[in-house]
N, C-alpha and C positions, 0 to 999 in steps of 0.2 A: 459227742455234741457236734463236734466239727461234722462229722456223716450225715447226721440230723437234717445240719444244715445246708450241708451237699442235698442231699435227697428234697428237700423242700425248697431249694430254687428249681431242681428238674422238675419239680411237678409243677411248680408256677409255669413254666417256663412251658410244658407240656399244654397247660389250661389255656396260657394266652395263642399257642397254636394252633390248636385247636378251636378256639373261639374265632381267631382268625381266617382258617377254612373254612367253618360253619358261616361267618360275615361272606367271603369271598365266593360260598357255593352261595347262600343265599342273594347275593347281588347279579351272580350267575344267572340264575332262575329268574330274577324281577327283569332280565336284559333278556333272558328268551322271550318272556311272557312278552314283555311289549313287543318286540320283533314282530311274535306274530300276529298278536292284536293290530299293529302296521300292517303287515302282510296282507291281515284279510279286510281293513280296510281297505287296504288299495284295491286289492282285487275286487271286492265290492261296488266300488266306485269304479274300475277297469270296466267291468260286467259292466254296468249302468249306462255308462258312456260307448262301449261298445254297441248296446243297443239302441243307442242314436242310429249307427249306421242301416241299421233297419229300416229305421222308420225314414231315412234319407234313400233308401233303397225302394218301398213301397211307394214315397212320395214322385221318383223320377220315371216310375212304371207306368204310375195312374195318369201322370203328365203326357208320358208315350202314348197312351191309349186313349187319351182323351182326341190327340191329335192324328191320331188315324193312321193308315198307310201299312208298311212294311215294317219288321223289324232286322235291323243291322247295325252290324260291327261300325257305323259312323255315325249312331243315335249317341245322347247324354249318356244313359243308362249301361251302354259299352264302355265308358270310359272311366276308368279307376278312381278310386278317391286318393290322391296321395296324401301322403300321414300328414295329419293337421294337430297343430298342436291343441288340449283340450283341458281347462283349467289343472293344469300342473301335470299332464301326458300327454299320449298322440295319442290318435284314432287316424285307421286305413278301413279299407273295405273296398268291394270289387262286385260286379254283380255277372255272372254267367249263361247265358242263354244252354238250358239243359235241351232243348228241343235242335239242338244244333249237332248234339248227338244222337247215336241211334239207341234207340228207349227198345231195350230188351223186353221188355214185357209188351210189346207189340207184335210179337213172334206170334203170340194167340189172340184174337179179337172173336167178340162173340163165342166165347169156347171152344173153338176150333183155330189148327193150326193154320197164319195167314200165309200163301204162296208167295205174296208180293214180298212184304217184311223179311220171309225167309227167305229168299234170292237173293235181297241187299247186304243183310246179317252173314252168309255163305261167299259172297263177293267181297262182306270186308274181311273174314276170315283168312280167306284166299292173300287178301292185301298186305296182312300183318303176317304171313307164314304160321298160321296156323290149320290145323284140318278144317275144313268146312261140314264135317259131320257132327263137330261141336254142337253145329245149329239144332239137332235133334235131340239131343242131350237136353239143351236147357228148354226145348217146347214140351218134352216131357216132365219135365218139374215141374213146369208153370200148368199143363192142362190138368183138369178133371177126369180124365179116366185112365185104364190100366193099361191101355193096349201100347207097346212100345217100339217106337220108329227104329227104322233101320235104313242104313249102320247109325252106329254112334249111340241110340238113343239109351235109356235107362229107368226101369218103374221097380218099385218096391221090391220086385223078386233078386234084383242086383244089388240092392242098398241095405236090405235085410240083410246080406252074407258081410256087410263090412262089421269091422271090430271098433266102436261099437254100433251096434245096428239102427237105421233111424227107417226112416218111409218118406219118400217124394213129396215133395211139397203139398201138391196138386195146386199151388195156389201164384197169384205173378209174387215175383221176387219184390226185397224191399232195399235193400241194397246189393252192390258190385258185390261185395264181399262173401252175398250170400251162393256165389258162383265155386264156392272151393267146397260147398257140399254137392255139387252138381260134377256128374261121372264126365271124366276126362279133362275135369280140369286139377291143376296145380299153380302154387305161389307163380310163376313167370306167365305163366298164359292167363291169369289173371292180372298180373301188372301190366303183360303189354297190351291186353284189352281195354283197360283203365281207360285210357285217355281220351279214348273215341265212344264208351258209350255213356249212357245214362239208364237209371231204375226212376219211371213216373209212375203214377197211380193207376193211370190209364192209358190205353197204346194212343200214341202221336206219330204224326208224318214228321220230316226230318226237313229243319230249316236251310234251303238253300242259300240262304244269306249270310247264316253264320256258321254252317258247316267247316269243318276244317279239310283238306284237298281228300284225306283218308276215305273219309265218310261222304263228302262229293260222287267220287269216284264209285263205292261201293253199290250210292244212288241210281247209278246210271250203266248199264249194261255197255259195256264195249269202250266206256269210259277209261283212260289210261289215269297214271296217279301227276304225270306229267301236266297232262290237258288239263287234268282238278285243278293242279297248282296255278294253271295259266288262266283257269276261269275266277280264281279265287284271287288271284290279283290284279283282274279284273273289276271284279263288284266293289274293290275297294273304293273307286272313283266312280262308279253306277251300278248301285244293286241291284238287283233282280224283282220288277217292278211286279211282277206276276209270273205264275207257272210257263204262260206261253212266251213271257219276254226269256226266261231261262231257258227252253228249249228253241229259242232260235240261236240260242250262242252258244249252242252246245254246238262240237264238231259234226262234219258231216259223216265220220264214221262212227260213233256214237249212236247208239239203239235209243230206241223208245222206254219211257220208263212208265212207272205206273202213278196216275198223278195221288191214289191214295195213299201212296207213302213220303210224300214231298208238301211243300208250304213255300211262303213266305214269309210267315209271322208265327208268335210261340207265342204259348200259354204260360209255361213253366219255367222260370229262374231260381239262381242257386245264388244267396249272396253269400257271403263270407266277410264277415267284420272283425277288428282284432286292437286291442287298445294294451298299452302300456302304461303305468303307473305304477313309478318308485320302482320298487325292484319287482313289481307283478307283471304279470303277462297274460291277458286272459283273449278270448276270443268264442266265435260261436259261428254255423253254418247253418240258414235256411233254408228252407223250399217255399217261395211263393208260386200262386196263383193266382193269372190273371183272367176272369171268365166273366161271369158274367156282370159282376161287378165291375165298375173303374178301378176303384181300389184295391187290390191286389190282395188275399188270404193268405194266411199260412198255413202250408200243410203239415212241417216237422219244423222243428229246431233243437239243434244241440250242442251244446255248450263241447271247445275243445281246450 
């Protein structure tokens, strides 16, 4: 009898633990389940509020362009948003002048390879310590037909033999990244390329105004990376009113450049917006256009 009742407090005893696990998993799960119902509201509302910064980006374009002139690193639209707080998170965002770099898909205009483009592209090569035969490399990806430059370059008969095997673009690139399928490049000669160029839709001359010294210099035949820096903290206090105001401040050892691959003002910005909320983090990176509208288009956007 006494056993009995040994054995029947263990299994009470057993029932209430196990009801208590079964409570504890299940309040478990009801504390996920809202987590992330939180989570993706915030992020939701992150997302939402980050897209302000867009339309605060598009509205400080249309305002530049309304007003005329040149574009430069001492306009509104150059200068950052610092984090603002945004009912109950921040919002930053930054807007980038892409035409300030050099637009790889300018290496071909009209279907054919341009001389000027590829000079500059070969000069910043040069800059960065990389081969400058690269330059044939990627005008063969980007062109229409088979015939393959030399040194460096690369067409279907090359790309075929890799493991596994693809075929040349033939078309312009649509991002940087798409340089690691292009012969002779790898992960480092693709990062240190990074920072100086840009992928536009369509080939662009390269902004003297907002160029960085790198890509200055690349600009300018006989240009040193020194004299870029010295011109570049220059324009900070007078930018470069027109092509000819820029080549009279250029040095006197300094070549002639070609004015088809130079400007003073851009079509193409890169904004980048990023908002926080509760424990979210969301953000997004555009490509506008400013053409022939005031208003600014977007060409991509993608959520990061």
């Amino acid at each position: 009898m006494k056993r009995q009742r040994g054995l029947a407090v263990i299994t009470a005893m057993l029932v209430v633990a196990l009801a208590a696990s079964l409570a504890a998993f299940v309040a478990w799960q009801q504390h996920l389940w809202t987590r992330q119902v939180e989570n993706l509201a915030a992020q939701a509302q992150g997302r939402a509020v980050a897209l302000a910064a867009l339309q605060w980006a598009r509205a400080l374009l249309a305002e530049d362009a309304r007003a005329g002139g040149t574009d430069h690193l001492q306009e509104d639209w150059a200068q950052a948003l610092a984090p603002l707080p945004a009912d109950g998170g921040e919002l930053s965002g930054a807007i980038r002048d892409q035409q300030g770099l050099f637009n790889l898909n300018s290496l071909v205009r009209g279907g054919q390879a341009s001389e000027a483009d590829g000079a500059v592209f070969r000069r910043l090569l040069e800059q960065l310590g990389l081969p400058p035969d690269l330059d044939n490399a990627v005008v063969d990806w980007i062109d229409a037909d088979s015939e393959v430059r030399y040194p460096g370059g690369a067409e279907d008969g090359h790309y075929l033999t890799r493991d596994p095997p693809y075929r040349a673009a033939n078309r312009p690139l649509t991002t940087v990244d798409g340089l690691y399928r292009v012969q002779g490049f790898d992960r480092v000669r693709v990062e240190r390329l990074r920072p100086f160029v840009s992928v536009l839709p369509v080939p662009t001359p390269v902004n003297v105004n907002t160029a960085p010294p790198e890509v200055l210099a690349a600009l300018v035949d006989g240009l040193t990376l020194e004299q870029a820096k010295t011109l570049t903290d220059a324009r900070d206090g007078r930018p470069f009113r027109d092509l000819d105001d820029f080549r009279q401040r250029l040095p006197p050892a300094a070549l002639a450049f070609d004015d088809s691959v130079a400007a003073v003002g851009s079509r193409y910005f890169l904004v980048a917006g990023h908002a926080r909320f509760d424990r979210a983090r969301v953000g997004f990176e555009a490509l506008l256009e400013r053409g022939q509208s005031v208003w600014p288009t977007l060409v991509w956007q993608k959520n990061l």
